[in-house]
Every structure is written in structure tokens, then in C-alpha cells.
TORDO-611051 format. One record per residue (C-alpha): x, y, z; residue in one letter; chain. Coordinates in Angstrom, 1 decimal, padded with zeros to 4 digits, always signed. Example, Ala and Ser with C-alpha at 12.3 -4.5 7.8 and 13.67 -1.06 7.14 Angstrom:
BEGIN
       xx       yy       zz   residuo   cadena
   +012.3   -004.5   +007.8         a        A
   +013.7   -001.1   +007.1         s        A
This chain:
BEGIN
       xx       yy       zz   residuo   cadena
   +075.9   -001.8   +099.0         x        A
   +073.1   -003.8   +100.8         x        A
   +071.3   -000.5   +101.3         x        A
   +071.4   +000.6   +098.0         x        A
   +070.4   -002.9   +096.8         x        A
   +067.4   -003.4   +098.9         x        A
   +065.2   -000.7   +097.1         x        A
   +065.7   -001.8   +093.6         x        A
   +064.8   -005.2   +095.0         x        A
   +061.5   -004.3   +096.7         x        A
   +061.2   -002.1   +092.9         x        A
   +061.6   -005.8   +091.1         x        A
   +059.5   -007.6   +093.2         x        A
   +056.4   -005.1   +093.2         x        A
   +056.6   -005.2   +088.8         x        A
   +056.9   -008.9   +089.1         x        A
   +053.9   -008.5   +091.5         x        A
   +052.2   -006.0   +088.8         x        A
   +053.0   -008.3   +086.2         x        A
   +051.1   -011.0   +087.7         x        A
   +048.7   -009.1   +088.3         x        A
   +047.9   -007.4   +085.0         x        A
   +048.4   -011.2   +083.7         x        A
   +045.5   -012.4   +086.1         x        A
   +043.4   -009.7   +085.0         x        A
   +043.8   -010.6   +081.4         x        A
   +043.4   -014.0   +082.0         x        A
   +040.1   -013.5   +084.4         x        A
   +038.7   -011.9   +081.4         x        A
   +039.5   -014.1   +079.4         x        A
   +037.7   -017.0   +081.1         x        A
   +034.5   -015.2   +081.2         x        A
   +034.2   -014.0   +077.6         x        A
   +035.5   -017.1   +076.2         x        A
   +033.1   -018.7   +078.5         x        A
   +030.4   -016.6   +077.7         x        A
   +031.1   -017.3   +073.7         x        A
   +030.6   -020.9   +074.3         x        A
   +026.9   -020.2   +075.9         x        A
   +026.1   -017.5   +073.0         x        A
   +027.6   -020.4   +070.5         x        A
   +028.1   -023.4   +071.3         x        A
   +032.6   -024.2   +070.7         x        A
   +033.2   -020.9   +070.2         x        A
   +035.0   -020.3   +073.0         x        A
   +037.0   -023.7   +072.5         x        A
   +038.4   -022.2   +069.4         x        A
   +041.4   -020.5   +071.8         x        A
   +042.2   -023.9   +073.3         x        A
   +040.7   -027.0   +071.5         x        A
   +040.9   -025.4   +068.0         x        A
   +039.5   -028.4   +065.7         x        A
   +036.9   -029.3   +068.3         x        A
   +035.8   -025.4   +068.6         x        A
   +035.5   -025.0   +065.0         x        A
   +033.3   -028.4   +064.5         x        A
   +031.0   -027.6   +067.4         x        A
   +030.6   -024.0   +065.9         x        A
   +030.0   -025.2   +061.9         x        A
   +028.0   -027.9   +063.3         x        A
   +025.8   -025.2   +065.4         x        A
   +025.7   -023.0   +062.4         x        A
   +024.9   -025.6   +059.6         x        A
   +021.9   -027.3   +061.7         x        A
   +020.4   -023.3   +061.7         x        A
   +020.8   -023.2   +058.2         x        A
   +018.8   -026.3   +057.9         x        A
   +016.2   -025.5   +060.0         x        A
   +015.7   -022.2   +058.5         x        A
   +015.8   -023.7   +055.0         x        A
   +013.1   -026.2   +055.8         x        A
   +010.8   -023.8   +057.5         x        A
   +011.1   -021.4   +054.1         x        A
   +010.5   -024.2   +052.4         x        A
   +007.7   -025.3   +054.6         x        A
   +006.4   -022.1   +055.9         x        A
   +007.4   -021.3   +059.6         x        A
   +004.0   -021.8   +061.0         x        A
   +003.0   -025.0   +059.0         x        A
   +006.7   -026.3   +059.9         x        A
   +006.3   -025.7   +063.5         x        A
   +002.9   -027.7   +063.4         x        A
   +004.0   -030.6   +061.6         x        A
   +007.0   -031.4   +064.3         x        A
   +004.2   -030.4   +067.4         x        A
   +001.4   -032.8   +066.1         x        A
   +003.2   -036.0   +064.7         x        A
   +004.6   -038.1   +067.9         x        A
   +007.1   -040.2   +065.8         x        A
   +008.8   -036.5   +064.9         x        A
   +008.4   -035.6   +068.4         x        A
   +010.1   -039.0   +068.9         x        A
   +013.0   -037.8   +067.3         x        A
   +013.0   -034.5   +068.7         x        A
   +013.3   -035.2   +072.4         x        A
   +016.7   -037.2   +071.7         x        A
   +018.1   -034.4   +069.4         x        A
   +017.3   -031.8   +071.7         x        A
   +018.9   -034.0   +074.6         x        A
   +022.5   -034.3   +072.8         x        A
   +022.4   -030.9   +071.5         x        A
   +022.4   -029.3   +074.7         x        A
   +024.4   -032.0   +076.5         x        A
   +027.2   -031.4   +073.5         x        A
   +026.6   -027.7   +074.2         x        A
   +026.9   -027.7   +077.8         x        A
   +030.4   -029.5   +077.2         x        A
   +031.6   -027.0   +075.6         x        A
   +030.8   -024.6   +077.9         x        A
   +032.5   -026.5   +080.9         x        A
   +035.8   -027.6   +078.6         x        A
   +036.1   -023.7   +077.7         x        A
   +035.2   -022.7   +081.3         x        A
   +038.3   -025.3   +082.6         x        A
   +040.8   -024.6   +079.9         x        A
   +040.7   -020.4   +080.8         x        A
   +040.3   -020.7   +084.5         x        A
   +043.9   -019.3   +085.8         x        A
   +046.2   -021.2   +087.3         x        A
   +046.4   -020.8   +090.7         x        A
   +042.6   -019.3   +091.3         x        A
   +041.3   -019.8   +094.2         x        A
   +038.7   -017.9   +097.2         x        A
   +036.1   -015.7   +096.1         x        A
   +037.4   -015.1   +092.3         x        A
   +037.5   -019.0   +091.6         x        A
   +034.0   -019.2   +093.4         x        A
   +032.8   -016.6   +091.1         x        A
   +034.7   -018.1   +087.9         x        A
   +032.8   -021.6   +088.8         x        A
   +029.1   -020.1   +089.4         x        A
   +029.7   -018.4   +086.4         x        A
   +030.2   -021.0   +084.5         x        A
   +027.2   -023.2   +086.2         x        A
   +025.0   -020.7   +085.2         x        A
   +025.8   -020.2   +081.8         x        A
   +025.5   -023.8   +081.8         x        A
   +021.7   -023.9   +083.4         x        A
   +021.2   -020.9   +080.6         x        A
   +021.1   -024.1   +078.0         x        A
   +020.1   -026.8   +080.6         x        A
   +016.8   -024.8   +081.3         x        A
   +014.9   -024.3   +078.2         x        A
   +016.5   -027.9   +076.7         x        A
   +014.8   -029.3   +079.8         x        A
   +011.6   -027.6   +079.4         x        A
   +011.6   -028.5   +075.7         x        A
   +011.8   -031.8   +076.3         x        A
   +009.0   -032.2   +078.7         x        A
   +006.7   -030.0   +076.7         x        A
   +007.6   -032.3   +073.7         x        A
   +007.0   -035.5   +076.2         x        A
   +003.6   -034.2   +077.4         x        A
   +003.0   -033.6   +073.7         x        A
   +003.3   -036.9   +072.3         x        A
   +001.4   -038.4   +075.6         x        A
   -001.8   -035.7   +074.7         x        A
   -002.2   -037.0   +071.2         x        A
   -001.8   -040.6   +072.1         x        A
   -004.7   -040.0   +074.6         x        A
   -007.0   -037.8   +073.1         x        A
   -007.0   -038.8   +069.5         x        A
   -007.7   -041.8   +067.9         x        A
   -005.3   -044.4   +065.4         x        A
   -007.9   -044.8   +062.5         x        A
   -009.9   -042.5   +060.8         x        A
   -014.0   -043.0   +061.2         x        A
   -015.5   -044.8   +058.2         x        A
   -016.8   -042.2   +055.1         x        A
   -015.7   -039.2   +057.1         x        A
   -014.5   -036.4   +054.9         x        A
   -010.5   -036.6   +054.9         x        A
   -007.4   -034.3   +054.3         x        A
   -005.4   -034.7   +051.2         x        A
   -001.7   -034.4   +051.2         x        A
   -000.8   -031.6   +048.9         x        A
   +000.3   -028.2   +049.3         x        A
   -003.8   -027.2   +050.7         x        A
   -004.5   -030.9   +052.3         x        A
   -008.3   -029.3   +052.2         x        A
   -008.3   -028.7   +048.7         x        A
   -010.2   -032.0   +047.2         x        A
   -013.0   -031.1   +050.6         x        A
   -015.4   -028.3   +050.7         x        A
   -016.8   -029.4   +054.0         x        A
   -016.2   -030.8   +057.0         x        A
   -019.0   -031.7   +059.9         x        A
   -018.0   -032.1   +063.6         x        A
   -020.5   -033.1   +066.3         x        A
   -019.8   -031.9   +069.4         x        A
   -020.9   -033.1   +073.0         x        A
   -021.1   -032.1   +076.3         x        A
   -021.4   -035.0   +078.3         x        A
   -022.6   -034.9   +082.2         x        A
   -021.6   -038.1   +083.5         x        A
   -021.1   -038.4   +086.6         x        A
   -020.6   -040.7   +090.0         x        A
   -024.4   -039.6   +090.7         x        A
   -025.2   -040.8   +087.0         x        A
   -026.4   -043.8   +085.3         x        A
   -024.3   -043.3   +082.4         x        A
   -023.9   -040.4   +079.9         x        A
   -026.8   -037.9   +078.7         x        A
   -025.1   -035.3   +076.5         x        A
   -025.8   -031.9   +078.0         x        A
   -025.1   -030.8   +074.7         x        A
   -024.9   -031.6   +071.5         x        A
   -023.9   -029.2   +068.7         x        A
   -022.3   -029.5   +065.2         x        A
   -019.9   -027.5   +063.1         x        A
   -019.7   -027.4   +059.8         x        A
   -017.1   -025.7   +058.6         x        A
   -015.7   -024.3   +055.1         x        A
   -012.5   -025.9   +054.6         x        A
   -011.0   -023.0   +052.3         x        A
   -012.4   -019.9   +054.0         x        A
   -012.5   -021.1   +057.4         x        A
   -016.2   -019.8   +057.7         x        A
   -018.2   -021.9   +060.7         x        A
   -021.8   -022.3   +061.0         x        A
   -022.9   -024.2   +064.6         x        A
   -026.1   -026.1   +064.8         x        A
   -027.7   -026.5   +068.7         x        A
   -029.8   -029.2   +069.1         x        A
   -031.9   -029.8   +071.9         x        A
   -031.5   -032.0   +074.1         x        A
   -036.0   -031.8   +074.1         x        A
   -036.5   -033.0   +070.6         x        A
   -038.6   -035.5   +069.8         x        A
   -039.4   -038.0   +067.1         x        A
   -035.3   -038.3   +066.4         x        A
   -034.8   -039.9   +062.7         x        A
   -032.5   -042.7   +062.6         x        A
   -030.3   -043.9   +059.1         x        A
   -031.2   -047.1   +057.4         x        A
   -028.1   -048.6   +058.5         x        A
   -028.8   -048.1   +062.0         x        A
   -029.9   -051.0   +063.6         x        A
   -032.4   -049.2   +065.8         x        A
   -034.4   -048.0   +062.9         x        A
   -036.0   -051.4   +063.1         x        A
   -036.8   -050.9   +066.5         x        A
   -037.7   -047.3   +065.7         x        A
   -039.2   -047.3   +061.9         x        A
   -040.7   -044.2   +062.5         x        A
   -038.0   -042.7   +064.4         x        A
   -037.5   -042.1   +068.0         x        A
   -040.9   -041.4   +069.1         x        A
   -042.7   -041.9   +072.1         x        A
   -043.5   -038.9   +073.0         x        A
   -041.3   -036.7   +076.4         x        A
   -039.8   -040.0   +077.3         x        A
   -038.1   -040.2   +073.6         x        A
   -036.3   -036.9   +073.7         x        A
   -032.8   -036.2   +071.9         x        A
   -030.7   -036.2   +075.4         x        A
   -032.0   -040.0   +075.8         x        A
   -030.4   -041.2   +072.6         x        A
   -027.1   -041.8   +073.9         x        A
   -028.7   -044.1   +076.8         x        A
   -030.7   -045.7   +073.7         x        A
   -027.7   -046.8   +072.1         x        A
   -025.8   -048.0   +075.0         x        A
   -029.1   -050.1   +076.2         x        A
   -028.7   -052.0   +073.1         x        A
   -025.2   -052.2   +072.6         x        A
   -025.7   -055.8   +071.2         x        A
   -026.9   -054.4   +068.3         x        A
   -023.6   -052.9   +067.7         x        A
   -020.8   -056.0   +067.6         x        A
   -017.6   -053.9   +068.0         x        A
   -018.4   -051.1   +068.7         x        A
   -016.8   -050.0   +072.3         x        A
   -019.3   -046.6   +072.2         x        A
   -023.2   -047.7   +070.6         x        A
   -024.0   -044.2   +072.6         x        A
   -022.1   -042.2   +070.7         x        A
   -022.6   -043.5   +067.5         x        A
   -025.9   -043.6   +067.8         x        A
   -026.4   -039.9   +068.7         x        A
   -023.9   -039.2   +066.1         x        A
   -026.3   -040.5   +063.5         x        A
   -029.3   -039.1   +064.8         x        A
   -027.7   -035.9   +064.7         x        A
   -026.5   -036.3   +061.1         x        A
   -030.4   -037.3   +060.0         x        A
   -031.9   -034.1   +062.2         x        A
   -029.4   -032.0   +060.4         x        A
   -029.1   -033.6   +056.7         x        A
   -025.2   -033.6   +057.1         x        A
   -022.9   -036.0   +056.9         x        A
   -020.9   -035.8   +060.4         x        A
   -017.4   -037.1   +059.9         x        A
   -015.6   -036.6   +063.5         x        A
   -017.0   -036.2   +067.1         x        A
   -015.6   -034.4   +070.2         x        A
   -016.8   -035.4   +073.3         x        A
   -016.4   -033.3   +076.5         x        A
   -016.4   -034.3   +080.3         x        A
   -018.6   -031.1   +081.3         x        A
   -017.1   -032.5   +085.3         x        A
   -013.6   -031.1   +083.9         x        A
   -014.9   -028.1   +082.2         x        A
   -014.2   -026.1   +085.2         x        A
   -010.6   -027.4   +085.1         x        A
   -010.5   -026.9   +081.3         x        A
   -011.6   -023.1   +081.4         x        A
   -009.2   -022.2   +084.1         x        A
   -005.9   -024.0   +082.5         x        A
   -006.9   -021.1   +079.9         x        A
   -006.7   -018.3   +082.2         x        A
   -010.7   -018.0   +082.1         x        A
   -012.8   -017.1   +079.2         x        A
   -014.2   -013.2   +078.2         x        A
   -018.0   -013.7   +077.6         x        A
   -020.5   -010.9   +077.0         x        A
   -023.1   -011.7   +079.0         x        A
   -026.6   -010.8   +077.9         x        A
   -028.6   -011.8   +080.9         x        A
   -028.4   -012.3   +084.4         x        A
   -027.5   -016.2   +085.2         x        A
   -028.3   -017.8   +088.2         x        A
   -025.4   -020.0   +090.0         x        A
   -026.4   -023.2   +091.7         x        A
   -030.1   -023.2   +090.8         x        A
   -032.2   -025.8   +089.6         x        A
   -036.1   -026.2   +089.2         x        A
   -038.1   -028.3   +091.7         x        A
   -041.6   -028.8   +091.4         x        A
   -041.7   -025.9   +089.1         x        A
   -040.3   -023.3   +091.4         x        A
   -036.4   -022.2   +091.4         x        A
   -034.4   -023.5   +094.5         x        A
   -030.9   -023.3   +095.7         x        A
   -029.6   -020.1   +093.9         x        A
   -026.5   -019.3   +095.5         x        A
   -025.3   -016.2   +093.3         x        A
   -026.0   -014.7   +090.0         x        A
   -023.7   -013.8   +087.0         x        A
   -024.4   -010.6   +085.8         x        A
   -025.2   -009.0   +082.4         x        A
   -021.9   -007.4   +080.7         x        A
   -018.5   -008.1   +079.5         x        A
   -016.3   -009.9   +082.1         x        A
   -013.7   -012.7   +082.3         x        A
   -014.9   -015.8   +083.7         x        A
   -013.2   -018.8   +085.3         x        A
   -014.2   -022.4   +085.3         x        A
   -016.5   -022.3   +087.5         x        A
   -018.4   -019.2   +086.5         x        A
   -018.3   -020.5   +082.9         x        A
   -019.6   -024.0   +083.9         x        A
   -023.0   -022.3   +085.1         x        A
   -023.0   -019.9   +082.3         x        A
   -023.3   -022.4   +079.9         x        A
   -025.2   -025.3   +082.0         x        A
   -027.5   -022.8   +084.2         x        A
   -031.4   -023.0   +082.6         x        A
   -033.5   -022.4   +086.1         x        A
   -034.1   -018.6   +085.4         x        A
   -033.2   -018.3   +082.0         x        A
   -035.8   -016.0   +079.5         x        A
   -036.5   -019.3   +077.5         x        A
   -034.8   -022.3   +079.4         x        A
   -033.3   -024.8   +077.5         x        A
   -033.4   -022.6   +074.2         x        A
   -031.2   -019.8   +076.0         x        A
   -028.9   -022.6   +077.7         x        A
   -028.4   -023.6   +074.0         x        A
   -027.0   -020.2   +072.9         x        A
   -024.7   -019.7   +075.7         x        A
   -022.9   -022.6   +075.1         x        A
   -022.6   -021.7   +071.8         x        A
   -021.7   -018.9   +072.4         x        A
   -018.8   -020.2   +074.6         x        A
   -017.8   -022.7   +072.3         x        A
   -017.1   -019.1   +069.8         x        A
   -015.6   -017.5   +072.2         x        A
   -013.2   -020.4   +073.8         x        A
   -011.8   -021.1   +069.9         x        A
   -011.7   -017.5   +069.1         x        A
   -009.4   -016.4   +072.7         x        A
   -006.8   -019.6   +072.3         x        A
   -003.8   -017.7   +072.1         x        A
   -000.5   -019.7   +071.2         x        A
   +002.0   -017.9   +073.8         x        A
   -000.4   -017.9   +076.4         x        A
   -001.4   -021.3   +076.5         x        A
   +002.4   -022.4   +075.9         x        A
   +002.7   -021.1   +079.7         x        A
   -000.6   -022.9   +080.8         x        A
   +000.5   -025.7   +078.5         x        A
   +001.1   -028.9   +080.9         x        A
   -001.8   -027.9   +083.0         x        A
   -003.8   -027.7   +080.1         x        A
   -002.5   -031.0   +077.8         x        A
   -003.4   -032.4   +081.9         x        A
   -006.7   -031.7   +081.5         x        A
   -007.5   -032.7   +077.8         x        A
   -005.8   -035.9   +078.5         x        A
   -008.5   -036.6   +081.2         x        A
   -011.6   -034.7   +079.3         x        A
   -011.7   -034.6   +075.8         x        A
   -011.7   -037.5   +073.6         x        A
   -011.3   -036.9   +069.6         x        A
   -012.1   -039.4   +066.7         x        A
   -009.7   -037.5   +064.3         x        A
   -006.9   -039.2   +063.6         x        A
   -003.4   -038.5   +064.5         x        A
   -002.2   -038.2   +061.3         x        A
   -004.8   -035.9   +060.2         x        A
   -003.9   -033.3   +062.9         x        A
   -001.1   -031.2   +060.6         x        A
   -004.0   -030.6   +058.6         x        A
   -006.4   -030.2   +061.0         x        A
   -004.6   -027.5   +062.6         x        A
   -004.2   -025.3   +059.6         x        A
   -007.7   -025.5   +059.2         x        A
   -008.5   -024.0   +062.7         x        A
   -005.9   -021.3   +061.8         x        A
   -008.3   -020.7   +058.8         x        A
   -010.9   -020.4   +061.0         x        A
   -009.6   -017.8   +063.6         x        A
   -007.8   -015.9   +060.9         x        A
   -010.5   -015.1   +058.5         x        A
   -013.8   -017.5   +059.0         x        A
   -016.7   -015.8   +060.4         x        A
   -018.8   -018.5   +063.1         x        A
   -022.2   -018.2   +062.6         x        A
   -025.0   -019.7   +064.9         x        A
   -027.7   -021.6   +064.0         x        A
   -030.1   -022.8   +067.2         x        A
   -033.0   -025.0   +066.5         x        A
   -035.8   -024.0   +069.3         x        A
   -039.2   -023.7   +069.9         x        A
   -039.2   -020.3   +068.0         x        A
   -038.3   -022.0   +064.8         x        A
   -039.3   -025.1   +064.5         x        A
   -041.9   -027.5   +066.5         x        A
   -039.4   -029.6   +069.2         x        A
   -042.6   -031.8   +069.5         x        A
   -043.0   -032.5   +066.4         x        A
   -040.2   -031.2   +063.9         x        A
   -040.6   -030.1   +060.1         x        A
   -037.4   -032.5   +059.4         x        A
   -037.5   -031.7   +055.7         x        A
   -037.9   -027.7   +056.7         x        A
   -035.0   -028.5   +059.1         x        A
   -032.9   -029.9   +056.4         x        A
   -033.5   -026.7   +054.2         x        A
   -032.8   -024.5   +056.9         x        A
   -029.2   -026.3   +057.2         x        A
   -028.7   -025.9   +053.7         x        A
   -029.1   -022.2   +053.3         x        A
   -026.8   -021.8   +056.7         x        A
   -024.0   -023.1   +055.2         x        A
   -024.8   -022.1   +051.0         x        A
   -026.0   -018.8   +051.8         x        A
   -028.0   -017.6   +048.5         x        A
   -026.4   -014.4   +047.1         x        A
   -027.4   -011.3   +047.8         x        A
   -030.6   -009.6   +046.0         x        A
   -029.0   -006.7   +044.0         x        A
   -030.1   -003.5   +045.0         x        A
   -032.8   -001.7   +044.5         x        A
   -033.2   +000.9   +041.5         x        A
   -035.0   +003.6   +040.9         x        A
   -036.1   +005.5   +037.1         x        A
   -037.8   +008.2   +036.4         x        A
   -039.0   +009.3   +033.1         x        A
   -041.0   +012.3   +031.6         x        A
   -044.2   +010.1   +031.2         x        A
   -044.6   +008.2   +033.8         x        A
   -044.5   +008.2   +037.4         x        A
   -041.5   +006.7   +039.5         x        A
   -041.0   +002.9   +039.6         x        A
   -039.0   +000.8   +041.0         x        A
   -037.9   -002.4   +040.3         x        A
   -036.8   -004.9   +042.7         x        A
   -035.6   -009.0   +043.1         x        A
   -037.4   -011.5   +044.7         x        A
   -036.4   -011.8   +048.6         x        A
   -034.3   -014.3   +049.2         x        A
   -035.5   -017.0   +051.2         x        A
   -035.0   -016.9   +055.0         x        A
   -033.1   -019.6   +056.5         x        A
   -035.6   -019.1   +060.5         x        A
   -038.2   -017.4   +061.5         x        A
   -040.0   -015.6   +064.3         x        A
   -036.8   -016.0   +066.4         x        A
   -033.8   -017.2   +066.5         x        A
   -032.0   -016.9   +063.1         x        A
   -028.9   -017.4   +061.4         x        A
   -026.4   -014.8   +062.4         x        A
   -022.8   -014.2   +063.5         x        A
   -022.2   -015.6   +066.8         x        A
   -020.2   -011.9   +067.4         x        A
   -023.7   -010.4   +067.1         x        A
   -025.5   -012.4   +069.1         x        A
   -022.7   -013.4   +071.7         x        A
């Protein structure tokens, strides 16, 4: 009897063993696909377990995607996705939603991941069950985490670079469907200042102004130079008192010294924490005949730093540029490289001298002025959304420190549809004034002002030409007036494609 009995023991005990077995198996699987359902969405994986609590988490997942999706088809995607990226108080509100949400859904990932473990786990399975389950977890922990600090940096940039109020009389946003719609125009000076620790305060390297089309996007930058004389003030400047006849005392009165001008005399400017700015603001507006609503100003000393949070800049260059050189005693000293004629991605520093370098340019200061026009086309043509979201803290870094705007913060929805206008369908067009179009010495400001005009209202074009022919008379044809030129002998109005 005990011999017979001892096989169908051994037979009982190896299915009980199976059984287990086969009931681990099912219940390792389990674990990991329930567990992997709660990192897909977040509860689902409760549902097994913690039924009501699963099904909340899961409606409550599915309901907030239904909202979001019907407010960005309400909204439009794009325009939604700005409005939450350029208002701080909705960034405000983002960070602490974003927070719950994934702590909520990193709960439900550990609660599914400890309800299916099996009883009795333990060695290498459990250790796999548990990293498993940490992972999953850092799947939601990751991007949340990233989100947030993006949306931190965020609010911090606009707080930084861009101002509370809106400047007095500029042109503003409306806040209809097309904020732009009530605007035809909007004129922003931009400068390039070179302070520095070996400077006695700020002489704009650069100054240029856009004046951009607010429906079609279509861009036409003015370079002045920095060698201009005889700079018109407005009435309402107090320097025009000072100055009745504008700015003009000859090479020690030149545009670049304006900003100094106005800083000198800051007492003439009771509140007013930047006289420099404003006044090269309005002397830029009477040169010009526009109204300039906003200003940028840019550290040229974090350029460099700018350029390479972008990944570098592509630039066609047109002619050889010399690196480190500068003009002493009329001859060209300290050359230390050259940047060479053709297409080619630059970096910071590369691009710095491209725009800056003058020693052995064709026409100096004149072809200094088109190369930083032409980078300031090519740097708002080449910013590329995905791209710079990877460069993005680096980037925000660098603004913070650089850049300083006087649009307001809650102009900047609108303002960034506008520069989508701009790169999707506005043509920039480049308008120098140099030697080879108007006298820098002593400058036509009236010619100026109708050179500005026909920039940016282009008269249409002449129809074409047509050509008869009868029995009794010889060929004729008829043709329009020309339309008037907006430059000559030189540099002319053109697309900065073209000429770039």
C-alpha cells in the first residue's frame, strides 16, 4: 500500500506545483498589463481592483481631453497653444495642474502596480515587477517635470524681457477674432547696443526699424547709420530746444551719439529711467517719417550666446569678412581670420563679426549695415518651434540677460500671430539708407521721407506694354508713365532674399 501510494502523491503534488505555477504566470501578467494600462491611461488598470476609483480617474482623463480638444477647435490649435505659452497668469495655473495631474496619475500607477503584484513574489521576478513599475512611473514623472520647468522659465522670460504698460500712442492690438484688424501698421526700432565694461555707456551699433503689414505679414527694414548727421528731433522733445535745427555739428553730431545725447541730459526727461533710448527712438521716427511704436534693444556682448542657443544661423555670404580687425590710423590691423564668401552655418561667434566686422568691407559702414540686416532676415526666418523647444532654457537664459522689449505682456498673444504672419506669407524687404542714396552729411529728409513711403505703399504696377499695328501707319506703342523709384544709384528697395 505505501508503495503504490507514494506515486500518486509525488503525481498530486507536482499538479498542485503546476497549478501554482500556471496561477503565477497569470497573475505576473497580469501585473504588468494592468500596470502598463494605468501608464497608457491613467486608473485604467485600477478598474480590476479599485473599480469606482479606476473608472473616475479614467472619465476624468478622458473628459479633460475632450475639453482641451474642444477649446483648441474652438480656438484654433496654434492660436490656443500661444495664448497658454505667452500669458504668465495661465502659465500660473498651468504648472499646478500639470503637478496634480501627474502626481494623481503616478498613483494610479503604483496602487495598480501593488494590488496585482502576487502574493508571495520575491528575488529577481519581484525586482523586475518593482522596476517595472518605477519606470512606467518616471514615463509620466519625466515629461510632467520638464513641462513644468519649461512653463516656470516661461513665465520668468516674459516677466524679464517685456514690459507691464504699453508705450504712449503706439499702435495696439485689438481683441477680436484678427487682434490686427483695426492696425494696418506697426513700426519697431531695433538696436544693437555695444555696451560694454570698456564703455562709457551705450552707442547703438545699430539701429534699424521694421515696419511691418499687420494683415499680410509683409516687412520692409530701414538701416540707418550710425554716420548721419544733422538728426531731426520732434517738437515734443526737449532737445529740439537745444537743437532747433536738429542735431548738427558736424562728425561730432552723428546718429550713433544720440543715445549718449539723451542720457547726458537725462534731467530733461523727469521719469524717464532710459532718456537714451527715447531719444534715439524719436530721432529715428523723424529721419524715417514713421511713427515707431515699440523698441527692442539688444546686448550685441550676448549675441554670440544668443546665436549659438539657436544652433547657429545659415547666412549667404557675399564677401569675404575679416575676423578681429579694426582700422588704425587708416590701415587694417589685428585680422586674425576671414569668413568666406558662400552659404555656411555660422555660430555666435562667426555671426558676431559678420554683422559687426567694417575694416575690409567694399563700402564700410554701408556694407556692415546690410549684413546685419541681413541677419536680422535670416535669424526670424530659421526660428524653428521644435528646434528651439530643445535649446529652449538656454535660449529663454540668454534673452532674459540680452534683450529687453517695450511690448507689453499682454500684447504678446497677438504679437505672436503676427510674426507667424510674417514667416508664413510676408516677404522682408530691405531698405538701407547710405552714401549711395542719400547725402549722410547732409540728408534730403523730405526725399528720405518719400523714399519710406513708397517702401512700404509700393505704387502698382505700370500695365504692360502694347503694341498695334494698322494698314496705315507704322507700329506704335503705347506705354505708362514709370513709376517712381523708391533709391537710386545703389542700394534700392528689394527683397532681403535677393540681396542676402
Amino acid at each position: 500500500m505505501a508503495s503504490g501510494s507514494e506515486p500518486v502523491g509525488r503525481h498530486r503534488a507536482l499538479g498542485e506545483r503546476g497549478m501554482a505555477s500556471r496561477r503565477n504566470a497569470r497573475q505576473t501578467r497580469r501585473f504588468y498589463t494592468l500596470t502598463a494600462a494605468s501608464t497608457i491611461i491613467p486608473g485604467l488598470g485600477l478598474i480590476h481592483t479599485r473599480r469606482r476609483t479606476g473608472i473616475a480617474l479614467v472619465a476624468g482623463f478622458f473628459l479633460t481631453i475632450l475639453a482641451v480638444c474642444a477649446w483648441g477647435l474652438a480656438k484654433g490649435v496654434t492660436s490656443s497653444v500661444i495664448s497658454v505659452g505667452v500669458s504668465r497668469s495661465a502659465l500660473m495655473v498651468l504648472i499646478p495642474v500639470i503637478l496634480v495631474g501627474a502626481l494623481v496619475w503616478i498613483w494610479g500607477i503604483v496602487a495598480t502596480a501593488r494590488d496585482n503584484m502576487p502574493e508571495g513574489s520575491h528575488g529577481r521576478p519581484k525586482v523586475a515587477m518593482v522596476v517595472f513599475a518605477a519606470l512606467a512611473a518616471l514615463l509620466i514623472f519625466a515629461p510632467a517635470a520638464q513641462s513644468v520647468r519649461y512653463a516656470v522659465i516661461q513665465r520668468s522670460l516674459i516677466g524679464s524681457v517685456f514690459d507691464q504698460l504699453r508705450p504712449a500712442g503706439a499702435a495696439a492690438p485689438g481683441d477680436g477674432d484678427d487682434p490686427w484688424a483695426g492696425t494696418d501698421r506697426v513700426n519697431v526700432m531695433l538696436v544693437g547696443s555695444d555696451a560694454g565694461e570698456d564703455r562709457d555707456g551705450i552707442r547703438p551699433d545699430s539701429v534699424m526699424v521694421a515696419s511691418v503689414d499687420t494683415q499680410t505679414g509683409e516687412t520692409v527694414l530701414f538701416g540707418i547709420p550710425r554716420n548721419l548727421q544733422n538728426i531731426p528731433f520732434s517738437e515734443d522733445n526737449p532737445l529740439s530746444e537745444q537743437y532747433p535745427e536738429g542735431f548738427n555739428c558736424g562728425d561730432q553730431c552723428l546718429m550713433e551719439y544720440v543715445w549718449t545725447l539723451g542720457r547726458d541730459n537725462a534731467e530733461l526727461f523727469p521719469g524717464d529711467d532710459n532718456p537714451g533710448l527715447t531719444v534715439t527712438k524719436d530721432a529715428a521716427s523723424q529721419i524715417l517719417g514713421l511713427d515707431i511704436d515699440y523698441t527692442t534693444v539688444i546686448d550685441l556682448q550676448g549675441f554670440t550666446q544668443l546665436v549659438d542657443a539657436m544652433g547657429g544661423v545659415t547666412i549667404d555670404v557675399k564677401e569675404r569678412v575679416c575676423i578681429g580687425c579694426k582700422i588704425e590710423g587708416g590701415v587694417v590691423v589685428g585680422t586674425t581670420g576671414y569668413i568666406e564668401p558662400g552659404v555656411q552655418k555660422l555660430d555666435g561667434y562667426h555671426a558676431l563679426w559678420y554683422s559687426r566686422s567694417r575694416a575690409e568691407s567694399s563700402d564700410g559702414d554701408f556694407s556692415r549695415m546690410r549684413r546685419q540686416r541681413c541677419m536680422v532676415g535670416a535669424l526670424l526666418n530659421q526660428v524653428n518651434p521644435t528646434s528651439m523647444l530643445v535649446r529652449y532654457p538656454k535660449l529663454a537664459k540668454t534673452l532674459e540677460d540680452n534683450v529687453k522689449v517695450d511690448i507689453p505682456q499682454q500684447d504678446l498673444k497677438a504679437w505672436s500671430e503676427l510674426v507667424l504672419r510674417i514667416q508664413d506669407g510676408g516677404k522682408i524687404k530691405s531698405l538701407p539708407l547710405t552714401n549711395k542714396n542719400i547725402d549722410v552729411n547732409n540728408p534730403d529728409y523730405v526725399e528720405i521721407h518719400e523714399m519710406v513711403q513708397d517702401a512700404i505703399n509700393p505704387p502698382p504696377p505700370a500695365p504692360k506694354t502694347k503694341t498695334s499695328t494698322t494698314p496705315s501707319s507704322t507700329p506704335s506703342t503705347s506705354t505708362t508713365e514709370p513709376s517712381s523709384t523708391s533709391t537710386t544709384n545703389g542700394d534700392e528697395l528689394s527683397d532681403i532674399t535677393a540681396t542676402c
